[in-house]
C-alpha positions as CSV (number, residue, x, y, z in Angstrom):
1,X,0.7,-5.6,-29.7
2,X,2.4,-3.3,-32.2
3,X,5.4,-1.1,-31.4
4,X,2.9,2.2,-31.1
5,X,4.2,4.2,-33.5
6,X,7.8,5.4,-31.8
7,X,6.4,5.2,-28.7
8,X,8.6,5.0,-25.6
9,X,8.3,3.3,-22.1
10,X,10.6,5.3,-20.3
11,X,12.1,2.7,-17.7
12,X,13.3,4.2,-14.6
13,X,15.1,2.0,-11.7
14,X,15.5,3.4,-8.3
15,X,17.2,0.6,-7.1
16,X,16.4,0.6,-2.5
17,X,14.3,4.0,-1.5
18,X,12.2,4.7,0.9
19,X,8.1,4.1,0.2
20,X,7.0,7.9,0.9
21,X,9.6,9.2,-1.4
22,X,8.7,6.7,-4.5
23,X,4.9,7.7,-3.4
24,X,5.7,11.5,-3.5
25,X,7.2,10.5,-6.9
26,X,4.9,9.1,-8.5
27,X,1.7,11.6,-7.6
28,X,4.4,14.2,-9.1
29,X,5.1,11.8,-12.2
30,X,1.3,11.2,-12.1
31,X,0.1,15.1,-12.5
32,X,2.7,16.0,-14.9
33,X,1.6,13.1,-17.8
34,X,-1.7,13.8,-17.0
35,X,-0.7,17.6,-18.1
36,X,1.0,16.4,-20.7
37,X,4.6,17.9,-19.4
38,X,5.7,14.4,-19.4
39,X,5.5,13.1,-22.9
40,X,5.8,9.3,-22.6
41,X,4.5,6.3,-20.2
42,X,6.7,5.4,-17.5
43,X,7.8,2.2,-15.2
44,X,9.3,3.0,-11.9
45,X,10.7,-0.3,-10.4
46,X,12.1,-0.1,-7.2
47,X,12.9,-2.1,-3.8
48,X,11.3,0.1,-0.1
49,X,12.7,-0.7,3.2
50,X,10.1,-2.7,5.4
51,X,6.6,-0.7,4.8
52,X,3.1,-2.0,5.0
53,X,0.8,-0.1,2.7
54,X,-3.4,0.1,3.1
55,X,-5.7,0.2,0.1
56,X,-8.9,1.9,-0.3
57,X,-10.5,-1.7,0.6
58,X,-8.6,-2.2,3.2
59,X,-10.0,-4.1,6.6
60,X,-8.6,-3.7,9.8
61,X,-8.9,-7.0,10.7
62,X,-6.0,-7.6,8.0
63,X,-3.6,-5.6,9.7
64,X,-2.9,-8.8,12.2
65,X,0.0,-6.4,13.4
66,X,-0.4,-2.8,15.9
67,X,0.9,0.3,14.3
68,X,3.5,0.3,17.3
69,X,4.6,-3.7,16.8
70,X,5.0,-3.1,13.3
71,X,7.3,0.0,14.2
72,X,9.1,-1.9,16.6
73,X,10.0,-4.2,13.6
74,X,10.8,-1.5,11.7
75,X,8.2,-1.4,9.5
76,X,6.1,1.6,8.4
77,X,2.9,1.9,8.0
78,X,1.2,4.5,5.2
79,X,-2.7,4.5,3.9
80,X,-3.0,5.4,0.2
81,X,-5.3,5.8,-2.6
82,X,-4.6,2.4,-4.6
83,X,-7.3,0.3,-4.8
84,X,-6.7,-3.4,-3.1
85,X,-6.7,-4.4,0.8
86,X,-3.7,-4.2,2.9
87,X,0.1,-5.6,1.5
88,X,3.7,-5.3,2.4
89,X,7.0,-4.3,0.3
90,X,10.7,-5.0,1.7
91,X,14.0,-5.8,0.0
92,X,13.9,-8.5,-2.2
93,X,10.8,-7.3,-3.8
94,X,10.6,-5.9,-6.7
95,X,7.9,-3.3,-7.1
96,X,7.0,-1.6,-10.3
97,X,4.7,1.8,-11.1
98,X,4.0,2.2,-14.2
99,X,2.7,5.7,-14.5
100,X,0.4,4.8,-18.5
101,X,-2.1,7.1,-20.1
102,X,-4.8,5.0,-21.1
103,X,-5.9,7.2,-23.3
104,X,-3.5,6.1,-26.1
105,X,-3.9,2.2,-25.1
106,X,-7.2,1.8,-24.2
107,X,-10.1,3.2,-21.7
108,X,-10.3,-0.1,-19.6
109,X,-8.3,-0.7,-16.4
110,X,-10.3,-4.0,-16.3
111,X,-8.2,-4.6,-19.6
112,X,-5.2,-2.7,-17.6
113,X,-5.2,-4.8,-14.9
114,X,-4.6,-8.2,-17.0
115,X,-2.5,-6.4,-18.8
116,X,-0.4,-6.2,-15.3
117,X,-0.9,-9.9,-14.7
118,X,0.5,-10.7,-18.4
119,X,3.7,-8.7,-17.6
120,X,4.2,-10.2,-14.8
121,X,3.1,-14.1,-15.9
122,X,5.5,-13.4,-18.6
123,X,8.4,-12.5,-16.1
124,X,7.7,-15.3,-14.1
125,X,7.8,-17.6,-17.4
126,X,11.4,-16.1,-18.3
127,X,12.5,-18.6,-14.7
128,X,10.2,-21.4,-16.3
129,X,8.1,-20.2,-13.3
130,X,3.8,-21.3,-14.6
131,X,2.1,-17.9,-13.2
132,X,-1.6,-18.2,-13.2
133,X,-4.3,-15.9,-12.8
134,X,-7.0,-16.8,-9.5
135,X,-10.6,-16.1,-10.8
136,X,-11.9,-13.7,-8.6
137,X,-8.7,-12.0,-7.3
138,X,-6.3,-9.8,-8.7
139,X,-2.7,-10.8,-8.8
140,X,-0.4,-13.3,-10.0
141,X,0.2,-17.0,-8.9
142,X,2.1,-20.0,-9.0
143,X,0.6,-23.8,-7.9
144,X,-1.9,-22.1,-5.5
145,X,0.7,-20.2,-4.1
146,X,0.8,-16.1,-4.6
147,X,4.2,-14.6,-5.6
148,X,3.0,-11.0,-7.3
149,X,0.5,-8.2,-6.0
150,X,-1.3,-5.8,-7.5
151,X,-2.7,-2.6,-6.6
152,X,-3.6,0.4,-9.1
153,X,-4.9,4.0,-9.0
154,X,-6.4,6.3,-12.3
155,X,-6.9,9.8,-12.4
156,X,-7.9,11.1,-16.5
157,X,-6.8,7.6,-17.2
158,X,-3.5,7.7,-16.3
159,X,-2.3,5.3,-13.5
160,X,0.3,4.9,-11.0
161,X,0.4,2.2,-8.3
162,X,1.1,-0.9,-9.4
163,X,2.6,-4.3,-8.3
164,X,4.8,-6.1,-6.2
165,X,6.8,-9.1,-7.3
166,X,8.5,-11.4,-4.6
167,X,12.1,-12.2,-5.9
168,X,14.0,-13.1,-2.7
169,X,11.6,-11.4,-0.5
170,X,11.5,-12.9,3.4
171,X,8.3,-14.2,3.3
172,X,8.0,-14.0,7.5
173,X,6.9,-10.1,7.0
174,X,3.8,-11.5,5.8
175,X,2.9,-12.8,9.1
176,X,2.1,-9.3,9.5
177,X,-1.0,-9.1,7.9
178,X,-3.8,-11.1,6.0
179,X,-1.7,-10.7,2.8
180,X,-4.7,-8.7,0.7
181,X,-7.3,-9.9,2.8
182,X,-7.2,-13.1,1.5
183,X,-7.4,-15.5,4.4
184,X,-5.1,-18.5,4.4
185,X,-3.5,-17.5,1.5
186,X,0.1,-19.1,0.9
187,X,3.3,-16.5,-0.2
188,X,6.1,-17.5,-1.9
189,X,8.6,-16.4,-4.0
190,X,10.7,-16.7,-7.5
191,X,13.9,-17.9,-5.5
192,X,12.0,-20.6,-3.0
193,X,9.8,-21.8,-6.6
194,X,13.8,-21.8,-8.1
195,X,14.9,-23.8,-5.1
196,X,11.6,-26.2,-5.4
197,X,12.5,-26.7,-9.4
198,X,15.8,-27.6,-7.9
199,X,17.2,-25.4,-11.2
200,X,21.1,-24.4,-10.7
201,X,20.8,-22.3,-13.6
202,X,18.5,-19.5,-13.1
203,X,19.3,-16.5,-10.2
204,X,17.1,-14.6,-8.5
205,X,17.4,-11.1,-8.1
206,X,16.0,-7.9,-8.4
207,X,18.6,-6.5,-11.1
208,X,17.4,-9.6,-13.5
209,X,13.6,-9.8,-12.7
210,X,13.7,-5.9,-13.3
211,X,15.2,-6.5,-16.7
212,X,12.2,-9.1,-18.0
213,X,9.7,-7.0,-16.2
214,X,10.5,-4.3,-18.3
215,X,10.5,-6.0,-21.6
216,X,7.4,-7.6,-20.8
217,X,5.5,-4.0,-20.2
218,X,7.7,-2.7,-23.4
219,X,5.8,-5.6,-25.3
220,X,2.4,-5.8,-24.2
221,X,1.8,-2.0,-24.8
222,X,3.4,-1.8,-27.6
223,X,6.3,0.5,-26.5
224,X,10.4,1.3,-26.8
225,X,11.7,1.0,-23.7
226,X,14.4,3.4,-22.7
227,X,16.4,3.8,-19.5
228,X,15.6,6.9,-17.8
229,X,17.0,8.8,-14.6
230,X,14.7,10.3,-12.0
231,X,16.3,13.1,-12.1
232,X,15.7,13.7,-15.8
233,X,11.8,13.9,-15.4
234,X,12.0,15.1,-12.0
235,X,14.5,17.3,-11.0
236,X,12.8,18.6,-7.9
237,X,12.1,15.2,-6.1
238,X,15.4,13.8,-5.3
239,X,15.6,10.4,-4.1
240,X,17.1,9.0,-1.3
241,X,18.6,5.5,-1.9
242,X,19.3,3.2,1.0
243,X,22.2,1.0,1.2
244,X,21.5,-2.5,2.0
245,X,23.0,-6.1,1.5
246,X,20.3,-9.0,0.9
């Protein structure tokens, strides 16, 4: 696609904060493009603590885990509006919002969604990674195997949600649950697919998958991508980042 005449993607990296801030966030980031106070599209990309997250589809039966084990793990628990069954987020993972007004792309969040699985098949290809699409599901995978979720929410055709890409993500948490209701479905990862290539030269981490992510949204919809601070677009919702080593 063309660059959309001066267009911007306003790329804004969190870096570890915790899941009900980013969600508070993005409802805030959400109302205000829909108003038109926020001029341009915008791409949160973040890591959460340990959180598992339900969908409007989601099942019971794929939350394998009680409320109370999952706390005792130290994993929360929130139901939100995204469409999608149940999923989990932790460090290692990058997640990405992009908060888009379709209404100066294109009025299709079938077309949106692919659009989400091109970004993220083109990130993927950047670690010589093959990402595939799985007719009938939505998300991104590699040799049977899924490494990205995807989850999205409109209101006046502007989205927020997104997706989840596992970078050096511990898989185990996925024990948790019936990984988007998908029963026997295999996880894995950009580093384990690095360490399966046997490839010494390509890293994974969050910093560098954030990096093609956002070129690969900047290029499909036809944007400038520019780095933005939260507190720049919004000054009232602070964020709390977490400390962590992984």
């Amino acid at each position: 696609m063309e660059k959309a005449n001066g267009r911007e993607l306003w790329i804004v990296s969190l870096g570890l904060t915790p899941y009900e801030e980013v969600l508070d966030l993005q409802r805030t980031l959400a109302a205000e493009r829909i108003s038109g106070a926020i001029p341009e599209d915008i791409l949160l990309l973040v890591e959460h603590p340990p959180v598992v997250t339900l969908g409007r589809s989601a099942k019971s039966r794929n939350l394998s885990s009680s409320p109370e084990y999952l706390a005792s793990r130290g994993v929360e628990l929130f139901e939100v509006e995204r469409g999608g069954d149940v999923t989990f987020h932790g460090p290692g993972q990058l997640v990405g919002y992009p908060i888009i007004d379709l209404k100066r792309h294109k009025l299709d969040l079938h077309w949106y969604l692919r659009q989400v699985e091109e970004a993220l098949i083109r990130t993927l290809a950047a670690y010589s990674i093959p990402g595939e699409r799985n007719p009938g599901f939505t998300g991104v995978w590699t040799s049977g195997r899924k490494i990205a979720s995807i989850g999205v929410h409109a209101r006046d055709w502007v989205t927020w949600h997104g997706f989840a890409l596992n970078v050096t993500t511990d898989l185990s948490y996925f024990d948790l649950i019936i990984p988007c209701g998908i029963d026997g479905v295999t996880m894995t990862s950009i580093a384990l697919e690095i360490d399966c290539q046997g490839s010494q030269s390509a890293q994974a981490t969050v910093e560098i998958a954030s990096e093609h992510a956002a070129r690969a949204f900047s290029e499909l919809f036809g944007l400038e991508p520019v780095a933005v601070d939260a507190a720049a677009i919004a000054p009232s919702a602070p964020m709390t980042q977490v400390s962590a080593s992984h």
